[in-house]
C-alpha positions as CSV (number, residue, x, y, z in Angstrom):
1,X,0.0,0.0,0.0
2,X,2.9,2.2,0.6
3,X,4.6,1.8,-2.9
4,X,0.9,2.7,-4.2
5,X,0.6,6.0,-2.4
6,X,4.2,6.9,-3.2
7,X,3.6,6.1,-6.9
8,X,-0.1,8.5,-6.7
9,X,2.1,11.6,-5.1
10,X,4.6,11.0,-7.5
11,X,1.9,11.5,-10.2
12,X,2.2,7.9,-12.0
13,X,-1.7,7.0,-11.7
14,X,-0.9,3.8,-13.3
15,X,1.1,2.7,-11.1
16,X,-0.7,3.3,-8.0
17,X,-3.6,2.1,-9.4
18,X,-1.3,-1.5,-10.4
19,X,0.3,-1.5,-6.9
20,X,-3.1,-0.9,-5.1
21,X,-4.3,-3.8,-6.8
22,X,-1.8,-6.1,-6.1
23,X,-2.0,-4.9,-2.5
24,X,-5.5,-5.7,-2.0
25,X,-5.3,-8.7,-4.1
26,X,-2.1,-9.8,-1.4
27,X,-4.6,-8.9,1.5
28,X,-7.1,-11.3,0.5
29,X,-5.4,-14.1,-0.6
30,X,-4.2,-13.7,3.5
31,X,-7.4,-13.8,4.8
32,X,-8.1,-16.9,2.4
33,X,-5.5,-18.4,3.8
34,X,-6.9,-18.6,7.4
35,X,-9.7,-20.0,6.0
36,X,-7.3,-23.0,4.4
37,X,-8.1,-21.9,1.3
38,X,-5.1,-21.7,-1.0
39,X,-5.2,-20.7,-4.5
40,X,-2.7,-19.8,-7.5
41,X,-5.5,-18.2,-9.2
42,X,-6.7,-14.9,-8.6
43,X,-7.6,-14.6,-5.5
44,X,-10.4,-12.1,-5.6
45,X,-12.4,-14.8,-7.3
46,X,-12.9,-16.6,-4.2
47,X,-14.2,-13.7,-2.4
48,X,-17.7,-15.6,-1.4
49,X,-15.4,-18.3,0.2
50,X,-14.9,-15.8,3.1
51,X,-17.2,-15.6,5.8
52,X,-17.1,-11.4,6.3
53,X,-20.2,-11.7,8.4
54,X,-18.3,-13.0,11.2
55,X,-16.3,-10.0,11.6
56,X,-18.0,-7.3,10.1
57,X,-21.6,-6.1,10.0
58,X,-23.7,-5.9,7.2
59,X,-22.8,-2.3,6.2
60,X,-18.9,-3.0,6.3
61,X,-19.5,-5.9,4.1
62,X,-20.9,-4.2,1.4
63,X,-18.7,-1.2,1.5
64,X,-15.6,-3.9,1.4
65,X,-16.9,-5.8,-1.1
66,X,-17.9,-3.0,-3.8
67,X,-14.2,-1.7,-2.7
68,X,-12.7,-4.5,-3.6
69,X,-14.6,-5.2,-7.1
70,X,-13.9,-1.3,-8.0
71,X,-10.3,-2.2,-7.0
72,X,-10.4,-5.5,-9.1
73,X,-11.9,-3.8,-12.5
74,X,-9.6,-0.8,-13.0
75,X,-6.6,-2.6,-11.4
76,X,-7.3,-5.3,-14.3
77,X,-7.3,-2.9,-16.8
78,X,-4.5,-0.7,-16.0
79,X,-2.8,-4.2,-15.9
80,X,-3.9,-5.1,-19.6
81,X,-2.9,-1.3,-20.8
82,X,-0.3,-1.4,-19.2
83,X,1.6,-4.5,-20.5
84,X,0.2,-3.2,-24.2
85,X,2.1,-2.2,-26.5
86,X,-0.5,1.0,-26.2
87,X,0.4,1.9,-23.2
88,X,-2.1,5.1,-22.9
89,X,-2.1,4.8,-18.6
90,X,-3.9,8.5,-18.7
91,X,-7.1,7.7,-20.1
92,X,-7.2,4.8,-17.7
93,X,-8.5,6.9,-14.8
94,X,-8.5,10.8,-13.6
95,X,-6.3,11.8,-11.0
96,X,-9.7,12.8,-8.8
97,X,-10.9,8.8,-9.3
98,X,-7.7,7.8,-8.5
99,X,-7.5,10.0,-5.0
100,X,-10.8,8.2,-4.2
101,X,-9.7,4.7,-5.0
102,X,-6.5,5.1,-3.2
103,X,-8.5,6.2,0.1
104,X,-10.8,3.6,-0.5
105,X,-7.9,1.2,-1.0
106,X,-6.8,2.1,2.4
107,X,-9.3,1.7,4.6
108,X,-9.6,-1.7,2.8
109,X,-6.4,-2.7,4.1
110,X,-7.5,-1.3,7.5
111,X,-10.4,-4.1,7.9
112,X,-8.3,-6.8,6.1
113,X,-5.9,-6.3,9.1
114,X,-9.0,-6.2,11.1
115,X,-10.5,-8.6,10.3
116,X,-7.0,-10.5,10.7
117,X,-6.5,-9.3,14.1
118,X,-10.2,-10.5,15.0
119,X,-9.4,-13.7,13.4
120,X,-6.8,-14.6,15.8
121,X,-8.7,-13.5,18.9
């Protein structure tokens, strides 16, 4: 999450959008993981393998998971775009979306390590 928010104040959105991505996508194949759930897929696919509900309320679930798909589709593409031989990273995503996905981003980490925490107590 770090590398991502240096990368945003550094003015590479592409980047920070990539690194947010691969972030998240590191954060939830952890939480997988205490589940026994181990994957070399992606592991945002598995995201209904999860029980959220025993950790967060109803509220926090939806907010996490609509954070998480927003975070899988333009992480995705600025993935595809970026490995292109087009490489056009600036119509990928304003610099005002990518403020809000990087906050976004962060309190997702912040209930992935929550919900970590809670795990384990």
């Amino acid at each position: 999450m770090k590398c991502a928010e240096s990368a945003y104040e550094e003015g590479d959105i592409s980047a920070s959008v990539i690194l947010l991505y691969s972030a998240a996508s590191y954060g939830i194949r952890a939480i997988l993981i205490l589940h026994g759930i181990y994957t070399r897929e992606e592991p945002m696919s598995y995201l209904n393998l999860i029980p959220w509900d025993t950790i967060l309320d109803e509220r926090e679930m939806i907010e996490i998971l609509s954070t998480i798909i927003e975070i899988k589709q333009k992480g995705e593409i600025a993935t595809v775009i970026e490995e292109s031989s087009l490489k056009y990273p600036s119509l990928l995503i304003r610099n005002v979306e990518a403020k809000d996905l990087m906050e976004k981003g962060e309190k997702l980490i912040q209930t992935l390590q929550r919900y970590f925490d809670e795990f384990h107590n």
